[in-house]
C-alpha positions in Angstrom: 239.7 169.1 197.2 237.7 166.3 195.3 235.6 164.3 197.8 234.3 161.2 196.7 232.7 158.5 199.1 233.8 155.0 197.5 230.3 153.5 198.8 228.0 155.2 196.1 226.3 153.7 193.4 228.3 150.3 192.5 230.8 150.8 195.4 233.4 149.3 193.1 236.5 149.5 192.0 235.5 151.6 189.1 235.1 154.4 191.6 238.7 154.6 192.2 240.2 154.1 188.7 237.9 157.2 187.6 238.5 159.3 190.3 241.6 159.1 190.3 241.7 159.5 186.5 240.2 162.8 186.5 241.4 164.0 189.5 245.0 164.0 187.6 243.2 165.6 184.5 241.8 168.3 186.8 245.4 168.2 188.5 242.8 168.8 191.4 243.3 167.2 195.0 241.5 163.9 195.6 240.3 162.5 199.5 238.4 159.2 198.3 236.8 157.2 201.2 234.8 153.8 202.1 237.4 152.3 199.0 235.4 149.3 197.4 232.9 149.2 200.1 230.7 146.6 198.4 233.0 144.3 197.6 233.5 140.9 199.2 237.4 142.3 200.1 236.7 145.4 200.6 239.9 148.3 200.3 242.9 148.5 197.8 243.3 144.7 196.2 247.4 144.7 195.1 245.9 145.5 191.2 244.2 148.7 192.3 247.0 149.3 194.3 249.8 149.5 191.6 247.3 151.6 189.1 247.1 154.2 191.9 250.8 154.6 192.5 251.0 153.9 188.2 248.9 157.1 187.6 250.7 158.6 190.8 253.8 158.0 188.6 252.3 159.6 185.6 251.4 163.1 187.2 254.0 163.2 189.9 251.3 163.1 192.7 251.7 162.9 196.5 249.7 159.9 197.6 248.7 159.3 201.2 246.8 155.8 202.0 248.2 154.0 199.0 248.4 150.5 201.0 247.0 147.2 200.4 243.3 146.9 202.1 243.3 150.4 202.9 240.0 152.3 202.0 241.0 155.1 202.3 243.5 157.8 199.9 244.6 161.2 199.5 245.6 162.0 196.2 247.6 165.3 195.3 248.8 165.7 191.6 251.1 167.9 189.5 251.9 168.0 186.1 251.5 165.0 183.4 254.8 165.0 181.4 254.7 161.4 179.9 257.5 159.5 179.4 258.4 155.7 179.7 256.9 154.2 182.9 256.9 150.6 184.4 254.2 149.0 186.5 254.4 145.6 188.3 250.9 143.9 189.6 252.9 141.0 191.1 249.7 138.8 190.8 247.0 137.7 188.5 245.4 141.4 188.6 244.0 142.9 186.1 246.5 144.3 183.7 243.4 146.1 181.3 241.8 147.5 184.3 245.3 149.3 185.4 245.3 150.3 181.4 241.6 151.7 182.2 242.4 153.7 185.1 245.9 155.2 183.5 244.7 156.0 179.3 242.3 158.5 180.4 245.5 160.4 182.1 248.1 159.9 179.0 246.1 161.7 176.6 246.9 164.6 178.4 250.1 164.3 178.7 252.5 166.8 177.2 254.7 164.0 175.4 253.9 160.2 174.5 253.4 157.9 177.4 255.0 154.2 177.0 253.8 152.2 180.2 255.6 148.7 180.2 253.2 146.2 182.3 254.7 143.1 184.1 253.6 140.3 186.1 250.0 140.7 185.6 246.9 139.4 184.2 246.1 140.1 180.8 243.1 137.5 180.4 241.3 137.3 184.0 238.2 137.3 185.3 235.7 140.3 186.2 238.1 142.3 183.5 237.8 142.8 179.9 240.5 141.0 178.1 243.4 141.8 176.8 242.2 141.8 173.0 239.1 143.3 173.7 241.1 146.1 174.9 243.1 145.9 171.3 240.1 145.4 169.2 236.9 146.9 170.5 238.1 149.5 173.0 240.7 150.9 171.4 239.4 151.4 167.7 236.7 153.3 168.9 238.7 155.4 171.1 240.4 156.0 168.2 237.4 157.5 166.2 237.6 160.2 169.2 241.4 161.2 168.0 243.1 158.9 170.6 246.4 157.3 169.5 246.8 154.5 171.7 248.0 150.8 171.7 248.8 147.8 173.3 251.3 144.6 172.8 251.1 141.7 174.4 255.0 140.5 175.2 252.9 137.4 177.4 249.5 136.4 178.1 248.5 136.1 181.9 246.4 134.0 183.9 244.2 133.1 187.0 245.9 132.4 189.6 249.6 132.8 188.7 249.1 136.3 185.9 253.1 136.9 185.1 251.3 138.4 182.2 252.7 141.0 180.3 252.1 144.0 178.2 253.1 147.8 176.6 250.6 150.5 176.3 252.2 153.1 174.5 249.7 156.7 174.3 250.0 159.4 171.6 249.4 162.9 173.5 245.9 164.3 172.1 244.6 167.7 171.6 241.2 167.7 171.6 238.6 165.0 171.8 236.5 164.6 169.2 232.2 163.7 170.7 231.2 160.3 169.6 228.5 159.7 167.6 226.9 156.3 167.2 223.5 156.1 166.9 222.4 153.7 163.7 223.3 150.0 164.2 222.8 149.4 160.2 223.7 146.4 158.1 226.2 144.2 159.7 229.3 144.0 158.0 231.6 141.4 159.7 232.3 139.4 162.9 235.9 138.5 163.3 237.7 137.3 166.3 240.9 135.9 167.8 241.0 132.6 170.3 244.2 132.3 172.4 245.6 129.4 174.0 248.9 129.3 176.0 250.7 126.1 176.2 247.4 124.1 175.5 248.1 123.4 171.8 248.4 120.0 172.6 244.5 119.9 173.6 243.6 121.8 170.4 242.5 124.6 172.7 242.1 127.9 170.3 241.0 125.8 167.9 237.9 124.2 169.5 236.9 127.6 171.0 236.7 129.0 167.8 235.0 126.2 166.2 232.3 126.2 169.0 231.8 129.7 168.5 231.9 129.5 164.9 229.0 126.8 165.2 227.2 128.7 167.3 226.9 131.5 165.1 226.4 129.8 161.9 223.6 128.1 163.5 221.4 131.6 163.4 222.6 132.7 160.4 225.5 134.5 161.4 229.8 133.6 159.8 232.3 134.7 161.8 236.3 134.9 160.4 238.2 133.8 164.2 242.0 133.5 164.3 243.2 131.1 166.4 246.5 132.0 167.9 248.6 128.9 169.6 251.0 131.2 172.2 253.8 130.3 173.9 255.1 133.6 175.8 254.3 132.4 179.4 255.2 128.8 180.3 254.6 129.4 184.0 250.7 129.8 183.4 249.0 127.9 180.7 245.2 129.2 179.8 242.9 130.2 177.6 240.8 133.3 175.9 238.6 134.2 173.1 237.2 137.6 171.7 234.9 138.2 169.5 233.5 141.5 167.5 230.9 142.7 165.2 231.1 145.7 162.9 228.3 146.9 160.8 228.6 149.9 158.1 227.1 152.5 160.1 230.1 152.2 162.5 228.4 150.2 165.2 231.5 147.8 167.1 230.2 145.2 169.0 232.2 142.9 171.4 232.0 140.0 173.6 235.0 137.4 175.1 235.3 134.5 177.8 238.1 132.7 179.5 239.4 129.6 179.9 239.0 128.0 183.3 239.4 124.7 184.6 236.7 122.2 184.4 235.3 124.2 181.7 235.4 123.0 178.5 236.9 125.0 175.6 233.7 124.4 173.5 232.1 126.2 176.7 234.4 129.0 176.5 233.7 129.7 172.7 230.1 129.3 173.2 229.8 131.6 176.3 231.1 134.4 173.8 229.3 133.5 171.0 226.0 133.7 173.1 226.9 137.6 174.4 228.1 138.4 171.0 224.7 137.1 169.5 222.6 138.9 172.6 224.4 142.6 171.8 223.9 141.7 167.6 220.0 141.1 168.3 219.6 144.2 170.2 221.0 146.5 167.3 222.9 148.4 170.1 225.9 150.6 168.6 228.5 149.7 171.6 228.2 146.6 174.1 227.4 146.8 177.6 231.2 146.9 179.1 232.4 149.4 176.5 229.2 151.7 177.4 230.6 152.4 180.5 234.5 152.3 179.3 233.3 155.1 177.0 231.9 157.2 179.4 235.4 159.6 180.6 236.3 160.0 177.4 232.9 161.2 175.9 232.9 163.5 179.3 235.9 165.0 178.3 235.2 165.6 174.8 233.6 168.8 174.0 230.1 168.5 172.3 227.5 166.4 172.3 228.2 162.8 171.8 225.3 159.6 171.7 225.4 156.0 171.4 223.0 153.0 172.2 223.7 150.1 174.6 221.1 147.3 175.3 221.4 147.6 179.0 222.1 150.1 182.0 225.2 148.7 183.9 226.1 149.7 187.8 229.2 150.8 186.2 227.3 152.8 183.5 225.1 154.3 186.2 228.4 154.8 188.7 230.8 156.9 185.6 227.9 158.8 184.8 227.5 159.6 188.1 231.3 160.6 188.7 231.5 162.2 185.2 228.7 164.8 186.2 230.2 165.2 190.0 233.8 166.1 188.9 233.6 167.4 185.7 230.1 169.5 185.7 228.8 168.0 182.2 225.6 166.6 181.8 224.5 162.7 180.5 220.6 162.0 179.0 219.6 158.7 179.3 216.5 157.4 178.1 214.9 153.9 176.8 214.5 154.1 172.5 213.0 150.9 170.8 214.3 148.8 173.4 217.7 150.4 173.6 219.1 152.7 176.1 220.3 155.9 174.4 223.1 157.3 176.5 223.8 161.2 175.2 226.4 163.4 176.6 224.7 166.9 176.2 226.4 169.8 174.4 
C-alpha cells in the first residue's frame, strides 16, 4: 500500500489530487494522512471531496474517509474503463483543479472518458482558469500525444460557482517526453477576456484594453478576444487569459479574475504584468504549468526538459511525489537565471 503523509513539502491540496492520480494509474492501494495539513481549513474542502469520489468513479475504487474535513483516506482501485461520468462540486470549487486531479487517470483508460462538470467554479481563485486550462495546459499536453478537451456550457464564480463544464479524454498509448528547452523568437501573444452578465459595464472589453496598453507600452501587441457571456445569470464575474508563443515552441501563460472592488483595468493589468514577468525571463513553460506538467512528463518514458523562471512548493511537492510513487528521477538546476527541470531517462 501507497503511504503518503499529506504534511510534506507544501502540505496542500496538490498532494491529494496526485496521489490519488497515480495511485489509480498504479491501480495500487492508497492510505493518505494529515490531508491539507497546512492549510488554513485543513482536511477534504467539498471540491477535493467530489474529485476523490470523481476519480473513485473513474477506476471503480473502494474509498474509506471520503468525508468533508476529513484528513484522512484509504483509497483502493480497480480497473479504468472510461465511459461517460458526471461530477457535482455544489459550490464555487475549483472545476480545473477536479480536471487536474482526474486527466492524469483518463489517459489510461481503456475507452474515451467524457466527465460532464456541474455546479462548480470554472474561474476562481487559487486555481488556474478555465481557458488557461483550454489554451496553455492543454496544447502542450497535447504535444505529449494527449487528446483531451474542455467546453465551457457556463462560466462560474466566487462565491456562488454553478459553473459548468465537459472534459472529454481520448485514451493514449504512450506518452511522448517533452522537450522544451529554447525560448526563441516570440511569435505571438493572444488572449481571451470574459465577462458574464457585465456587458453593461464594458467589462471584457476594458480588461483587454488594459492589458493591451500594458503590453504595448514595452514593446509588446497582443491579439485578446473579448467574449460578452451570458451562460450563468445566477453569478455575474469576470476573467482574462493571456498566452505567448514563440517559434521554438515555448507557451507562455498568465490570467486574473474579476473580483469586487477591483477594477477591470486592474484585472487586465494584473495578467499583463505576469505574462510580461514569464516573457522577460525567456522560460519555455510558466510557473503553474511547471508543476501541472510534472505527472505527465513522470509518466512518459524518456528524458523530457523544460525551463521555468521559478521553483514553486507545488513544483518542489510533484517532484517529490513523482519520484516517491513512481521511482523516476527529476534534475533540477539554475541555467542563465532559469531553472531547468529535466526528467532523467
Amino acid at each position: 500500500m501507497i503511504e503518503i503523509d499529506g504534511s510534506r513539502k507544501s502540505g496542500s491540496g496538490t498532494i491529494l489530487r496526485l496521489s490519488v492520480a497515480l495511485s489509480s494509474i498504479l491501480g495500487q492501494p492508497l492510505h493518505i494522512y494529515n490531508i491539507r495539513q497546512n492549510r488554513p481549513q485543513p482536511g477534504l474542502r467539498p471540491q477535493h471531496l467530489e474529485a476523490v469520489l470523481t476519480a473513485a468513479k473513474l477506476c471503480e475504487a473502494k474509498v474509506e474517509g471520503a468525508v468533508l474535513n476529513s484528513r484522512e483516506l484509504w483509497f483502493k482501485p480497480k480497473r479504468v474503463i472510461g465511459g461517460k461520468f458526471e461530477a457535482e462540486i455544489g459550490t464555487a470549487g475549483s472545476i480545473p483543479m477536479l480536471i487536474m486531479t482526474v486527466l492524469p487517470i483518463c489517459i489510461f483508460a481503456e475507452n474515451t472518458v467524457q466527465l460532464h462538470v456541474l455546479k462548480g467554479g470554472t474561474d476562481v481563485s487559487h486555481s488556474p482558469t478555465i481557458n488557461y486550462m483550454r489554451q496553455v495546459f492543454l496544447p502542450v499536453l497535447k504535444r505529449m500525444g494527449i487528446n483531451a478537451n474542455i467546453t465551457v456550457h457556463k462560466y462560474g464564480y466566487y462565491p456562488k460557482g454553478m459553473g459548468e463544464a465537459t472534459l472529454t479524454v481520448e485514451p493514449c498509448k504512450e506518452l511522448k517526453p517533452l522537450h522544451m528547452e529554447e525560448f526563441g523568437t516570440l511569435k505571438a501573444i493572444k488572449g481571451i477576456s470574459v465577462c458574464t452578465f457585465l456587458a453593461d459595464r464594458r467589462v471584457a472589453e476594458r480588461q483587454a484594453t488594459a492589458a493591451n496598453n500594458y503590453l504595448r507600452e514595452r514593446g509588446l501587441a497582443a491579439q485578446i478576444q473579448t467574449l460578452n457571456d451570458r451562460s450563468n445569470p445566477l453569478q455575474k464575474g469576470s476573467s482574462i487569459v493571456l498566452w505567448a508563443e514563440t517559434e521554438k515552441g515555448a507557451l507562455l501563460g498568465a490570467d486574473a479574475i474579476g473580483e469586487l472592488r477591483k477594477t477591470s483595468e486592474t484585472v487586465g493589468v494584473e495578467a499583463a504584468e505576469k505574462l510580461y514577468a514569464e516573457i522577460s525571463s525567456r522560460a519555455t513553460v510558466d510557473v503553474h504549468l511547471a508543476d501541472m506538467l510534472i505527472p505527465y512528463v513522470a509518466l512518459a518514458r524518456g528524458r523530457s526538459a523544460y525551463l521555468a523562471r521559478a521553483l514553486s512548493d507545488h513544483l518542489e511537492t510533484n517532484i517529490w511525489l513523482a519520484e516517491t510513487l513512481l521511482g523516476v528521477k527529476f534534475k533540477v538546476e539554475k541555467v542563465n537565471g532559469l531553472y531547468k527541470i529535466e526528467k532523467v531517462d
